[in-house]
C-alpha positions in Angstrom: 40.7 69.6 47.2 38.6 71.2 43.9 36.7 68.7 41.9 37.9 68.7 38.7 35.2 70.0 36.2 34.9 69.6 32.9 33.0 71.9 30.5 32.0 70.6 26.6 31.3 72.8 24.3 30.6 72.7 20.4 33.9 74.1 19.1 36.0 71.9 21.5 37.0 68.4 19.4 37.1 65.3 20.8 40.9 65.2 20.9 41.6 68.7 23.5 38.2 67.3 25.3 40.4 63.8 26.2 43.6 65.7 26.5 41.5 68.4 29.5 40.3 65.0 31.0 43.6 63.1 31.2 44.7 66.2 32.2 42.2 66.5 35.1 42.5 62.8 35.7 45.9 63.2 36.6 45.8 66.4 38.6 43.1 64.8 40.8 44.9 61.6 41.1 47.6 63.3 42.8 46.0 65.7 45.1 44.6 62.7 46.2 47.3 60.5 46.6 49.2 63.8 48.9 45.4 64.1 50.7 45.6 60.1 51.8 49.2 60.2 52.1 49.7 62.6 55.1 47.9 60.4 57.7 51.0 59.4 58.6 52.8 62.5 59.3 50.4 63.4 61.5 51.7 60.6 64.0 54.3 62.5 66.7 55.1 62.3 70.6 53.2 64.1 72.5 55.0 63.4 76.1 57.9 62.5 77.8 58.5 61.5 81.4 61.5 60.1 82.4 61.5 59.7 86.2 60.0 56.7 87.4 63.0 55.1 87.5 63.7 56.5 91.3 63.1 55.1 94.5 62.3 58.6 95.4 59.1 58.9 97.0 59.0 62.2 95.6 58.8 61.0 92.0 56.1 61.8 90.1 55.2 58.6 88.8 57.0 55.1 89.2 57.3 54.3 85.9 59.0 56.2 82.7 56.7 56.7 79.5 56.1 58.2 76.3 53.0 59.2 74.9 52.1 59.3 70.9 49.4 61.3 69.3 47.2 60.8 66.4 46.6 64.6 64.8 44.7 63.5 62.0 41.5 62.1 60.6 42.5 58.7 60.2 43.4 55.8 61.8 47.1 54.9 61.3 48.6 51.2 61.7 51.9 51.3 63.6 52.8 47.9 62.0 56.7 47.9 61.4 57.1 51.3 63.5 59.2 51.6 66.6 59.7 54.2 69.4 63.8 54.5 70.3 65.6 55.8 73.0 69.2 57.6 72.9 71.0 58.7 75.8 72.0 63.1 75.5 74.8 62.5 72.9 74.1 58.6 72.0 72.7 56.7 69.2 69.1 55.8 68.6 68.8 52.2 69.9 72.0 52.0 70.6 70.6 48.3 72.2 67.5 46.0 71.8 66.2 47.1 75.4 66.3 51.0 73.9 63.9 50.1 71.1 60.2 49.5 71.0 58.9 47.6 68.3 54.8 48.1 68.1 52.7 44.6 67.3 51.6 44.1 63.2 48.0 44.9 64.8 48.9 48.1 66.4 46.6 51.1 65.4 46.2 54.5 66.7 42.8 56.1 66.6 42.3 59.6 65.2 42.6 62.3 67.3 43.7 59.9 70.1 46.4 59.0 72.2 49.0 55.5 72.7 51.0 55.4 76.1 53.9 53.0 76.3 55.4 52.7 80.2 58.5 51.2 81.0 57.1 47.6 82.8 59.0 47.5 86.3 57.3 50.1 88.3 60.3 51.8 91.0 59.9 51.6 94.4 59.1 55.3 94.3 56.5 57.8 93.2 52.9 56.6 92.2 51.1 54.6 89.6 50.3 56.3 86.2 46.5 57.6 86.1 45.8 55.4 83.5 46.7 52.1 82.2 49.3 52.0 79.6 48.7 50.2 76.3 52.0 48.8 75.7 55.2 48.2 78.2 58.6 49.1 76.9 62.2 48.1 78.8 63.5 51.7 77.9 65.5 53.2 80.4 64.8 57.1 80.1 66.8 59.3 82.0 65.0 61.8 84.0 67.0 64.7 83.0 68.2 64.4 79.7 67.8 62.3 76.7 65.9 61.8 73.4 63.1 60.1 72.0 62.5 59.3 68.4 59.6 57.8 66.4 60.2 55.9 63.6 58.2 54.1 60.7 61.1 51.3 61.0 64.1 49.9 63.1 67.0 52.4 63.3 69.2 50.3 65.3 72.3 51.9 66.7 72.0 55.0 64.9 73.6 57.6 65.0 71.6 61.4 64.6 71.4 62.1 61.2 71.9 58.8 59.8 68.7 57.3 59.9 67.7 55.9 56.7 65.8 57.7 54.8 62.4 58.8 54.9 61.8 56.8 58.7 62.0 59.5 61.3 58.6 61.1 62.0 59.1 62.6 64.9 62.0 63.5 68.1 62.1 64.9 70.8 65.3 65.5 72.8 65.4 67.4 76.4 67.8 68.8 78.4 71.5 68.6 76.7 70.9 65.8 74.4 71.5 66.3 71.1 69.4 65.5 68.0 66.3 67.6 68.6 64.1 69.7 66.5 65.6 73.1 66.6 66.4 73.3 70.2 65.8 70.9 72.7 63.3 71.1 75.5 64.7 72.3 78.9 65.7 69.6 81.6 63.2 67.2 83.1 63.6 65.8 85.9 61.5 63.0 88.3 58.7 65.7 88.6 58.6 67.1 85.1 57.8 65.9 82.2 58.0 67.1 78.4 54.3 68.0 77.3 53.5 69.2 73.6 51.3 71.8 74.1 47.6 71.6 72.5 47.8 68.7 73.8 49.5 67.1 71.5 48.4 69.9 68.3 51.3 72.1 68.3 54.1 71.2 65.7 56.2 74.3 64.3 59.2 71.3 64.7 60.6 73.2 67.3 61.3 71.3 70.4 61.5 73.9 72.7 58.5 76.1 71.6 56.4 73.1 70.9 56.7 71.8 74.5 55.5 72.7 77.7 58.1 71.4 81.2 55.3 70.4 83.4 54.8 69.2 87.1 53.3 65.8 87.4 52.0 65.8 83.5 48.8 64.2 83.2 49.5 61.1 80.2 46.4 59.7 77.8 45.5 56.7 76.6 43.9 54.9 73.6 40.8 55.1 76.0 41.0 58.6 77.2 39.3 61.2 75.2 40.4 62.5 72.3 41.5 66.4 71.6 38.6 68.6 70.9 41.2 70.6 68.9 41.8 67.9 66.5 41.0 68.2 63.2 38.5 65.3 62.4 37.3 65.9 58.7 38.2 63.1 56.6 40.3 63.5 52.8 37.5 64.1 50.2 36.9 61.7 48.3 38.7 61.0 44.7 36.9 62.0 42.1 38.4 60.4 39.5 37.8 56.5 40.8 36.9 54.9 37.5 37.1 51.7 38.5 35.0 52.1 42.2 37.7 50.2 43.9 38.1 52.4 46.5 42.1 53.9 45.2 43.4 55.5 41.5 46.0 54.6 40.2 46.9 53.8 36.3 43.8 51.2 36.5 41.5 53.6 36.3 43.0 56.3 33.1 43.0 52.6 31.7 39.2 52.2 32.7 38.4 56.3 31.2 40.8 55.6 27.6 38.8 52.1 27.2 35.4 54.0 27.8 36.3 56.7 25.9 37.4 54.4 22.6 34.0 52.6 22.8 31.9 55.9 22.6 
C-alpha cells in the first residue's frame, strides 16, 4: 500500500489542503481496512483423507482427517468457525456428528498448519505421523465426499444455501457435488486429496489445485511451516490519528479537531 503524501504549497488554501487530506485519510483508511481484512481468506483445506475408517490393514492411516492451512501473515482465531462434512450429493452437516465446531481459543499460526482426526482409530492401517490437534466424529467416506470450511454453523445445508458470506473454502472428491469447479478425482483408503504447494495453490479449482496422493504426509500446528508462504505483514496505517492501533471515524474526528485548533 502507497503512503499517502501530502505536498503544501503557497497557492494551495487551507480549504483544498483539508479537502486532499480527508481525501487521503479516507483512501488510506480503506486500503487498510482490505490489507487487514484478508487474513481470513487466506484460511483453506489443505488435505483430505478419508480412509481410516477400514479394518483393512492395507489402509493408509487408521484414522480419517482434514488438514487447514494458514496462507497468510497473520494469525487467525477460528473462534465461531467450523469444519462440515457432506456425503457426494448431501447437505453440509446434515447432523451434529458431521460438524466440527473449533474452541473460542482456537488460532491458527501463519504459514502453519491445524489437523483435526476423526477420534476412534480403525482396526486397520497405521497411526497418523503426527499428533492431531483436535478430534472430530466425522465419518468421511474414503472415495467420495466433501469438505467445507466455514466462518459459522451451516447446519443441514444444502450447496448453495449457505448463508452468506461463511463459506471460505470446499473441497469435494470423487462424484460429490458442491466443489470448486470440478471436483478432485476419487480417493480411496490409500489416497488422499493434497493441495499442492503445500497448501499455496488456490486458482479455486478443485481439481487443478489438488494433488491424489499415496499415503499423504499431514501437518500440524507443530510441524514446520511452508517456506513458500508469504510472511510479510500489512503495512502499517498511516493515517492512525489517534495511535490506537485501528482507523476508523475516531481518527478524521482526531485530524478535523486538530486541524480547527491550528
Amino acid at each position: 500500500m502507497k503512503h499517502c503524501e501530502i505536498r503544501t504549497h503557497a497557492s494551495l488554501s487551507r480549504a483544498s489542503l483539508l479537502f486532499v487530506t480527508v481525501r487521503c485519510t479516507v483512501a488510506c483508511t480503506v486500503a487498510c481496512i482490505a490489507a487487514h481484512s484478508s487474513a481470513a481468506e487466506a484460511l483453506r483445506i489443505s488435505q483430505v483423507y478419508g480412509g481410516g475408517g477400514s479394518t483393512s490393514a492395507l489402509a493408509s492411516y487408521n484414522v480419517d482427517y482434514i488438514e487447514i492451512f494458514n496462507s497468510g501473515p497473520d494469525p487467525v482465531s477460528l473462534a465461531g468457525w467450523t469444519v462440515e462434512y457432506g456425503s457426494a450429493a448431501g447437505n453440509w452437516g446434515s447432523s451434529a456428528i458431521n460438524i466440527f465446531a473449533f474452541p473460542k481459543t482456537a488460532v491458527i499460526a501463519p504459514c502453519s498448519y491445524l489437523l483435526l482426526a476423526s477420534g476412534v482409530p480403525s482396526t486397520g492401517g497405521a497411526a497418523l505421523p503426527v499428533v492431531a490437534d483436535f478430534s472430530f466424529t466425522m465419518a468421511l467416506s474414503a472415495t467420495n465426499g466433501k469438505v467445507g470450511l466455514f466462518r459459522a454453523v451451516n447446519a443441514n445445508v444444502a450447496c448453495g444455501a449457505e448463508a452468506v458470506g461463511t463459506l471460505v473454502d470446499k473441497v469435494a472428491f470423487g462424484t460429490a457435488n458442491c466443489s470448486e469447479t470440478t471436483a478432485v478425482g476419487v480417493l480411496s483408503n490409500t489416497t488422499g486429496a493434497v493441495r499442492n504447494g503445500a497448501g499455496m495453490d488456490d486458482t479455486d479449482s478443485n481439481i487443478a489445485d489438488f494433488t491424489v496422493v499415496t499415503t499423504p504426509i499431514p501437518h500440524n500446528a507443530a510441524s514446520a511451516t511452508n517456506p513458500n508462504c508469504g510472511s510479510v505483514p500489512p503495512p502499517p496505517c498511516p493515517a492512525d490519528f489517534n495511535a490506537d492501533g485501528s482507523v476508523g471515524a475516531q481518527d478524521l474526528a482526531v485530524l478535523l479537531g486538530a486541524w480547527g485548533t491550528n
